[in-house]
C-alpha positions as CSV (number, residue, x, y, z in Angstrom):
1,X,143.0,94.3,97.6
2,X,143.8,95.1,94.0
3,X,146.5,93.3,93.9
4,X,145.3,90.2,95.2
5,X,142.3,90.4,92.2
6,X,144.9,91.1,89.5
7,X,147.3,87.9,90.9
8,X,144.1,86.3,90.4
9,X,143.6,87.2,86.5
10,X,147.3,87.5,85.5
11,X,148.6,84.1,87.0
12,X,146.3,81.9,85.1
13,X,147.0,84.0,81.8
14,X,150.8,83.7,82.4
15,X,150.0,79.7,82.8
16,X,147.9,79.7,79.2
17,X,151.3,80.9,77.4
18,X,152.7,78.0,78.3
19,X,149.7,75.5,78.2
20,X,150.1,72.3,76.2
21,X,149.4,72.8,73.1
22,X,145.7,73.3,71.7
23,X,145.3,75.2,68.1
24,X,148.7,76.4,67.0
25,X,150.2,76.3,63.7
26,X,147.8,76.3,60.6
27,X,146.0,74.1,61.8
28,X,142.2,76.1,62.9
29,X,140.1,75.5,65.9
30,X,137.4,73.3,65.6
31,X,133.6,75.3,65.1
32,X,132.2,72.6,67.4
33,X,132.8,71.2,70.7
34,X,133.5,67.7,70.8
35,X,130.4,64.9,71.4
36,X,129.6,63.3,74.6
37,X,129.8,64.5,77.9
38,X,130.6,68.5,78.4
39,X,134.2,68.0,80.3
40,X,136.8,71.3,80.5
41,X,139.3,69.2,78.5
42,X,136.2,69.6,75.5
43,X,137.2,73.1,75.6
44,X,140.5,73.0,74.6
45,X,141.3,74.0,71.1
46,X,137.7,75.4,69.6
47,X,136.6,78.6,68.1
48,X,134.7,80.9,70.5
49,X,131.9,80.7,68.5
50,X,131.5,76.5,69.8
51,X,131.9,77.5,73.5
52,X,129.2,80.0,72.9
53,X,127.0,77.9,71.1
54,X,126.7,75.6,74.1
55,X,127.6,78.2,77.1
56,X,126.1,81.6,75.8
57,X,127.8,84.6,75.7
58,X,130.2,84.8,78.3
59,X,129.7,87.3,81.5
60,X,132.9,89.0,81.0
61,X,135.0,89.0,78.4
62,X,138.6,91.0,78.1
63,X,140.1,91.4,74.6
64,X,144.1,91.6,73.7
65,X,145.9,91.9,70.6
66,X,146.5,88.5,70.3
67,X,144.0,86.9,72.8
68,X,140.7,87.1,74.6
69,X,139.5,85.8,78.0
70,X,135.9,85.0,78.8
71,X,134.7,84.4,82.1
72,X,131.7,82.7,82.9
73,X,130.0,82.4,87.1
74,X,128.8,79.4,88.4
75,X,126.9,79.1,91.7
76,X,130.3,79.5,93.5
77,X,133.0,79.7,90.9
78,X,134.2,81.4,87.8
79,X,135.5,79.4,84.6
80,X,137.8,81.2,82.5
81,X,138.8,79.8,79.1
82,X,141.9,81.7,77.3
83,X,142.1,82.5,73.2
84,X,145.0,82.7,71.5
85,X,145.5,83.0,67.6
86,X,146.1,80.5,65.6
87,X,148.7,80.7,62.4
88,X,145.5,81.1,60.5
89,X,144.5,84.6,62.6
90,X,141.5,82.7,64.0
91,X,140.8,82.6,67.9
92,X,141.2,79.1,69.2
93,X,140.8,78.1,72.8
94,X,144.3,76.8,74.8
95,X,144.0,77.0,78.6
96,X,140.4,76.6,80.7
97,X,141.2,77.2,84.6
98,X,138.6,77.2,87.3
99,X,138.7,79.8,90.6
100,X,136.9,79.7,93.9
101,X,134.6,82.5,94.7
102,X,136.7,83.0,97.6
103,X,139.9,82.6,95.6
104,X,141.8,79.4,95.4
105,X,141.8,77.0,92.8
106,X,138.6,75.2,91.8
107,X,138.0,72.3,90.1
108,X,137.1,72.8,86.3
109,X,135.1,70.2,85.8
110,X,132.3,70.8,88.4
111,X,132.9,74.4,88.0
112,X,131.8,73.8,84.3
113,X,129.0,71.9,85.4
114,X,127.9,74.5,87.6
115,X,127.8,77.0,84.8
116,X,126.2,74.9,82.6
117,X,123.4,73.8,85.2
118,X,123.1,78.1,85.9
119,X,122.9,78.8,82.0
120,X,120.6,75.2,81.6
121,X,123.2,74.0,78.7
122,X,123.2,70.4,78.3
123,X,126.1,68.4,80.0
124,X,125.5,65.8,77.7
């Protein structure tokens, strides 16, 4: 059974590494999510502080050396966005994945919805 859970957390973080890329070199992440609709793609390459400003504080969050994982729970899902430094030292978002309750890949676009409708951010 342990196994299965950490599968569940390492796979996606093995994925991030090799993510597009989102905030690397000096350029820094962006302090604000971008305008418009509230979409997992917005996600990619901001400062925690932006997700937090529209998401709240995340329900779990894991720290690293060089990275931290937040996890936020929807109604029946879990969103997890991945940090990474950037060649500046600062955090910047570059992977957002989306898991069933049950296990199994969710999608991340209603699975954002769902969190934001459970923490009453604004979509839009």
């Amino acid at each position: 059974m342990k196994k299965k859970y950490l599968l569940a957390f390492v796979a996606p973080l093995a994925l991030a590494a090799c993510a597009a890329p989102g905030v690397t070199g000096t350029g820094g992440p962006s302090a604000s999510l971008a305008p418009g609709p509230l979409k997992s793609a917005n996600l990619i390459g901001v400062a925690p502080s932006a997700i937090s400003s529209r998401l709240g504080a995340p329900d779990f969050r894991r720290t690293e050396p060089q990275a931290e994982i937040w996890q936020y729970a929807g109604s029946d899902c879990s969103l997890f966005v991945y940090f990474y430094k950037t060649g500046t030292g600062a955090l910047g978002s570059r992977y957002v994945d989306a898991r069933k309750v049950e296990g199994g890949a969710a999608d991340r676009d209603a699975c954002l919805a769902s969190v934001a409708a459970k923490r009453n951010a604004p979509v839009s």
